[in-house]
C-alpha positions in Angstrom: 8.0 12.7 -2.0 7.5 8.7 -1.8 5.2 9.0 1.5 2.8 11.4 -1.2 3.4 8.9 -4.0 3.0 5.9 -1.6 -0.5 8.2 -0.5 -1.4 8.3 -3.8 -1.2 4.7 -5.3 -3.3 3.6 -1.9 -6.1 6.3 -2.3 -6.7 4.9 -5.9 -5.8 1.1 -5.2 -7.2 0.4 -2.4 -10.7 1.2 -3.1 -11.0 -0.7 -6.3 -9.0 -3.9 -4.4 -11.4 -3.9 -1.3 -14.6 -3.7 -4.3 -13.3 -6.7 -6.3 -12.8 -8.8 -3.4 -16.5 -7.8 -1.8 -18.1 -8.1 -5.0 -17.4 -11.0 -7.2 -19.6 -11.7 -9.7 -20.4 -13.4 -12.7 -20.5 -10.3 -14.9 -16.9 -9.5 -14.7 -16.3 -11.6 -17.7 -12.7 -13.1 -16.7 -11.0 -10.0 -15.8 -11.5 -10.2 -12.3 -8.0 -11.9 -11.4 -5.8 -9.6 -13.8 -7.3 -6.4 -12.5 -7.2 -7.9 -9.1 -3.5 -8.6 -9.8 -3.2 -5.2 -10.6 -4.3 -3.4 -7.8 -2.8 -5.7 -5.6 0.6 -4.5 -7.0 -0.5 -1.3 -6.7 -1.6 -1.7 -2.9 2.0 -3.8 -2.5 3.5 -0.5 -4.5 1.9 1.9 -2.6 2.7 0.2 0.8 6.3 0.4 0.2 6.4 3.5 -1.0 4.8 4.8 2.0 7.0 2.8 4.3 10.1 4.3 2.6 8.8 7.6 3.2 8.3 7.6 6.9 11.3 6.4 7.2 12.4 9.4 5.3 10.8 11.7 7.0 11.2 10.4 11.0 13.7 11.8 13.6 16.1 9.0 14.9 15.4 8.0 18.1 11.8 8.2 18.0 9.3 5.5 17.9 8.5 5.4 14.4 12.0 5.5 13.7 12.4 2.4 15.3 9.5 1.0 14.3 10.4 1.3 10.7 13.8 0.8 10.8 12.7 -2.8 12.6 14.4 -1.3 16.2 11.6 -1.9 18.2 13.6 -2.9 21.1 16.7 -1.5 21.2 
């Protein structure tokens, strides 16, 4: 379940955060940093919640199990 949340808060953060960032403008009228703030919690949000859930889901012993357990070379 997090790695579909995790899916989910990317697929509608990241879009918007990648926008803002591309196109700043005068016509935003000062919200530009507090929605920018927002999504960027939301990408931050989304990012862990997708990290937690491969962790989750991943056989031990495997490479992504060590990757995302930070066991790279063990």
């Amino acid at each position: 379940m997090p790695l579909v949340i995790g899916a989910v808060f990317l697929f509608i953060s990241v879009p918007g955060f990648v926008l803002l960032l591309i196109e700043t403008g005068e016509d935003f009228g000062g919200l530009d940093l507090p929605v920018l703030a927002i999504l960027g919690a939301g990408v931050i949000l989304g990012l862990i919640f997708l990290i937690n859930g491969l962790q989750l889901c991943c056989e031990p012993g495997s490479l992504l199990y060590r990757l995302s357990h930070g066991r790279i070379f063990r």
